[in-house]
N, C-alpha and C positions, 0 to 999 in steps of 0.2 A: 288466363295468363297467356294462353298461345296465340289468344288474338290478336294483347300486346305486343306480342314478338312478332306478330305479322306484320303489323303497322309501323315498329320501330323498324324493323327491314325494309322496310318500301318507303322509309326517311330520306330526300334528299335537298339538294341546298334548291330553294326556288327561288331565294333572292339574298345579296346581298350590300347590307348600305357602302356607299359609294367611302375610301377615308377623305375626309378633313383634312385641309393644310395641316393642320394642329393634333395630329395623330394622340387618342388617348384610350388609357384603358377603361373598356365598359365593365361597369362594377355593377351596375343592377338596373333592370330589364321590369315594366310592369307596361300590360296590355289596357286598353281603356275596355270598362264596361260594355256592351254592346245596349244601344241606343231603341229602345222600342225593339221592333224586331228585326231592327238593322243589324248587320255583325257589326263588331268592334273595330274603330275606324285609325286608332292613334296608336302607337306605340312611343314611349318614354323610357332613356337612360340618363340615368348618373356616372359620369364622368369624373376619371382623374382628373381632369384640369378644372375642377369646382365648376363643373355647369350643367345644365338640362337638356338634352337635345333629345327634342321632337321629330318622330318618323310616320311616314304615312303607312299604315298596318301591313296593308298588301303590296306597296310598289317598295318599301324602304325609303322611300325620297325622302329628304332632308327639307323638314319646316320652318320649323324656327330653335331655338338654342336660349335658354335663362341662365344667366349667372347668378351663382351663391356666394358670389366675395364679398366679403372675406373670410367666412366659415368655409370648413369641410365637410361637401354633401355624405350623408348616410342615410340613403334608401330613395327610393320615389316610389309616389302610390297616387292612384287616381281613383278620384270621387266613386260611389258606388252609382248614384244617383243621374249624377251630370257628366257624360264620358269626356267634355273639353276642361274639365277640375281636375290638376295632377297639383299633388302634395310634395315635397322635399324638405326633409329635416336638419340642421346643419351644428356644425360644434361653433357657432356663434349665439347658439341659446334662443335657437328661432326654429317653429316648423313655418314652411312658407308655404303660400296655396298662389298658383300662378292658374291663370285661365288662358288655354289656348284664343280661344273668340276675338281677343283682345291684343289691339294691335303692340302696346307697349311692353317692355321687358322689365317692369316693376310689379313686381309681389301683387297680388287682388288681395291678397290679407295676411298678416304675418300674427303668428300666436308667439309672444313671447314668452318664456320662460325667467326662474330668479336668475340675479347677477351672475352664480358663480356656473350654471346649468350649462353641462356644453353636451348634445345629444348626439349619441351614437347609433341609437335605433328608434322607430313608433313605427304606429298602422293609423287605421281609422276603423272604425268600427261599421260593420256593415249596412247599418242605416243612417251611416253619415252623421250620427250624432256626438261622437267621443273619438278626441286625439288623444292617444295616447305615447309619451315618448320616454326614452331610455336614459339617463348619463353616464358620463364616465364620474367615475371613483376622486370624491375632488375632496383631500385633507383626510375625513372621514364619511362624510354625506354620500351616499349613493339614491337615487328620487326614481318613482316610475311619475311623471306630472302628468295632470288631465287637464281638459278644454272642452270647454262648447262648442260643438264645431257647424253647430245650425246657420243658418243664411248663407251657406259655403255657395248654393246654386246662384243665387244675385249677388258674386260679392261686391263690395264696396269696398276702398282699402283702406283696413284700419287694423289696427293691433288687437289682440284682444291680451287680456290676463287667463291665467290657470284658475280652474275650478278648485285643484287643492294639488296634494301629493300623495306618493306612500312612500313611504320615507325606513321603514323597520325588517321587511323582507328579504332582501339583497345587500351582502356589505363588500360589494366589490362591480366595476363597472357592468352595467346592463344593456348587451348585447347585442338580444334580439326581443321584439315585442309584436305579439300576433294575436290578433282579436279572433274569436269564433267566428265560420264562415254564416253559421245561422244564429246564433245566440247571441244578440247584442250586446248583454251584460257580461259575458263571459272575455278573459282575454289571458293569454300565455304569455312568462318573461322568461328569457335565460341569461345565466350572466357570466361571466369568467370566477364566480364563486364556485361553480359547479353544479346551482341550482337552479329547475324549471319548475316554478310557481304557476298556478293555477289561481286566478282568483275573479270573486263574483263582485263586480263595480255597483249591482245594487246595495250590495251591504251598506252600512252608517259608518263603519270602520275600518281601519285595514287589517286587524285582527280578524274579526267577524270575516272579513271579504275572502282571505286566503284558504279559500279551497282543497287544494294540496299544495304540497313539496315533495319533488325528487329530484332525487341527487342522483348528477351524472359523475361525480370524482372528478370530472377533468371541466377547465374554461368551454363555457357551452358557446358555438358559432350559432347554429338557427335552429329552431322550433316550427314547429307546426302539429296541426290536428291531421285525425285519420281518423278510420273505423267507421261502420255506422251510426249516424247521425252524429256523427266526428265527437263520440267520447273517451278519443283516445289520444296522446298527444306524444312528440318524438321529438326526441334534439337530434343533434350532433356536435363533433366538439371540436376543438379546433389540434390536437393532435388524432384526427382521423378518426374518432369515436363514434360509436353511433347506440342510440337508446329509446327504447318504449316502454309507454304504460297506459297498462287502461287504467281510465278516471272512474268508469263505470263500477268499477271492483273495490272501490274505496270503503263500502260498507259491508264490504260481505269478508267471506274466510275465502274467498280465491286469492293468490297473488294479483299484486299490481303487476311487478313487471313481464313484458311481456318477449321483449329479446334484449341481450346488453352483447354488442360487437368491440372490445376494448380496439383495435385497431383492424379498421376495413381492408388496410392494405397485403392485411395477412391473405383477404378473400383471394382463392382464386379464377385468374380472370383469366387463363390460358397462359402459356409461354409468351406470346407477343402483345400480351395486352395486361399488361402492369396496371395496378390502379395506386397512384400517387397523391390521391385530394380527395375531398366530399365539395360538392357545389351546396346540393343539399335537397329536400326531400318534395315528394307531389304521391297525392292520395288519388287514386283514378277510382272517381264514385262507383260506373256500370262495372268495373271487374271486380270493386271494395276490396282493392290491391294498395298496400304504399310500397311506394319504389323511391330509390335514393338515386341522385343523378352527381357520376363523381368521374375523372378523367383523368390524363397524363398531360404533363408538362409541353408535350408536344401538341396537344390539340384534341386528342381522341377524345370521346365523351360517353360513358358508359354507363347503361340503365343496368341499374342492378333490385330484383325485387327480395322482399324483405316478409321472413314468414319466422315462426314461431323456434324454427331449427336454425334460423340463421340469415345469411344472404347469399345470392345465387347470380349470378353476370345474368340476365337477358336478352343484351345487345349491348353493341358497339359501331358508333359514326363517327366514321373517320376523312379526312379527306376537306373537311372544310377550315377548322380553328389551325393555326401554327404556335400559337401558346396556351397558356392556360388557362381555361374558362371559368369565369368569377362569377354570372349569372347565368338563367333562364326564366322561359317563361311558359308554359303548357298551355296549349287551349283544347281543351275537351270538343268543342262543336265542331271541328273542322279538323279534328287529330295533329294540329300544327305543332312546330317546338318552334321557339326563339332563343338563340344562345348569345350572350356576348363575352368579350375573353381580353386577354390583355396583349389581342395582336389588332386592337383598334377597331375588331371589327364585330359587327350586328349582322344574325347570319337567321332566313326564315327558313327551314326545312317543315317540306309537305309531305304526303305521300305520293309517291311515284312522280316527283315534280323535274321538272327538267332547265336547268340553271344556264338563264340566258343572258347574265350582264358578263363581268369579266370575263375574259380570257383565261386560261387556266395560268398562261405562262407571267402575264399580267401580275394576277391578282399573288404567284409566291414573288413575283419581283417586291412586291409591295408589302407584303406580310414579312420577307426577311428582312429586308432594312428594318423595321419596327422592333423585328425580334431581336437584334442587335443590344437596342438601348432597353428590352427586355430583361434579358438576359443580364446585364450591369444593374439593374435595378434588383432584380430579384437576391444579384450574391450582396447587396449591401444590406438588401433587409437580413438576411440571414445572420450575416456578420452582426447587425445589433439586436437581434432577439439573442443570442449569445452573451 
């Protein structure tokens, strides 16, 4: 862990993308596969103004941009396989697969979904074989739906239909959905019921296939795997919760769970360093640490690790975000972070890196005006979760 803390100290901003006339907030951040033994060359976000924008990994430059109108993008993910295949899923009942290689801004393949399906979370499964995605809660039906996701590398653009459903696990909208990083069969859901399902896509049924259930009490935000050889899996929730279990312990007399934090923000992070959110979590294999990555309103962003007693601050990066960061993205090979937040901006910190585009004075002229129409956006949602 102290070497984590050496590395998260020696974080600095080595680049940031440039804003868009059309200033919006980045909601989620995924890196593309690395290419043979090329490093990883793309970077992809999901935007509040329902679009895709393409960055180039190391410079930040702006490539190209896909819209999801008329749906609301939720997530992006790219091929495991093909690093120019990024995936986005939308509440128009569509996961879409866009190919950077290709010069037009129409979908290479769209998986449709039934009529009423409007998706709020999927992944893809790590050998590119199985989409799986989330809904919201519509009458009574809540669905996790799957697909074929084979020929994704040549695509050709055509629609496909869903392999089936499961349809009896979850009775309230479904979240977040996260495949095992090595288990192809394997995949995690959480949903605003309060429960994170484990279940085996081999099985013939969706009885047979559910694995476990744990209950978080509170509407889950995101899930992920940890532990060695990731048999363990962790939410959070969306009133600042955070939760683990081993899956490994399922047949024995140990407990499953293995920490429950009812509210993070009780942790403390010092006097000047409040923790007001969860982003959400990353498992760092060489230290076989999971740490939850959560910040302040103002921008700060704070690694905090996660052990059997509790949680503990780690660090803290401050000086780049001016509002509140809604994704990241970790890269192990290169000790990189990618943050984006809802001050418009996509930020790379390296280690000991030295930030050569904006200007400082620049870049808060630019960050405050944004944070303006921030700041009115944030007291309205407040006002209607109320």
């Amino acid at each position: 862990v102290e070497r984590i803390e050496e590395q998260l100290a020696s974080l600095r901003i080595a680049k940031r993308s440039t804003l868009s006339e059309e200033p919006a907030y980045v909601l989620d951040v995924d890196v593309s596969k690395p290419a043979r033994s090329e490093s990883s060359r793309f970077v992809a976000v999901s935007c509040s103004k329902k679009s895709i924008r393409v960055y180039n990994r190391e410079t930040l430059n702006f490539l190209r941009e896909y819209s999801s109108s008329p749906g609301i993008l939720h997530g992006v993910r790219f091929a495991h396989a093909c690093d120019s295949i990024v995936f986005s899923a939308g509440s128009d009942g569509t996961v879409k697969c866009w190919d950077i290689r290709l010069a037009t801004q129409k979908a290479a393949q769209i998986f449709s979904g039934y009529p009423s399906n409007v998706f709020i979370s999927f992944d893809i499964n790590c050998s590119d074989l199985i989409i799986c995605a989330g809904t919201e809660k519509v009458e009574k039906d809540t669905f996790l739906v799957f697909w074929d996701a084979r020929g994704i590398t040549d695509c050709t653009s055509t629609t496909k239909e869903p392999l089936g459903v499961y349809s009896e696990s979850h009775n309230d909208d479904v979240t977040k959905v996260c495949f095992h990083p090595v288990e192809r069969n394997l995949v995690v859901s959480g949903s605003t019921d309060g429960l994170v399902n484990v279940f085996d896509i081999n099985k013939d049924n969706e009885d047979d296939a559910l694995v476990s259930t744990c209950n978080s009490d509170s509407s889950v935000s995101c899930v992920g795997w940890s532990g060695r050889g990731y048999k363990q899996v962790y939410c959070t929730t969306h009133d600042e919760g955070f939760c683990w279990w081993d899956i490994a312990q399922l047949d024995t007399e140990e407990p499953i769970t293995l920490s429950r934090v009812l509210d993070v923000r009780d942790t403390g992070c010092g006097e000047n360093n409040s923790l007001h959110y969860l982003v959400g979590g990353l498992y760092h294999e060489k230290a076989d640490k999971l740490f939850l990555i959560g910040g302040t309103s103002t921008g700060n962003i704070h690694l905090l690790g996660c052990s059997s007693d509790g949680l503990s601050l780690v660090g803290t990066l401050g000086g780049g975000h001016s509002a509140t960061v809604r994704s990241f993205c970790w890269n192990l090979a290169d000790e990189s972070l990618l943050t984006g937040g809802e001050d418009a901006q996509l930020l790379l910190w390296k280690p000991g890196a030295v930030e050569r585009s904006l200007s400082k004075k620049a870049s808060m002229k630019i960050a405050s005006s944004v944070q303006k129409r921030v700041r009115v956006h944030n007291s309205s949602l407040k006002s209607r979760k109320k």
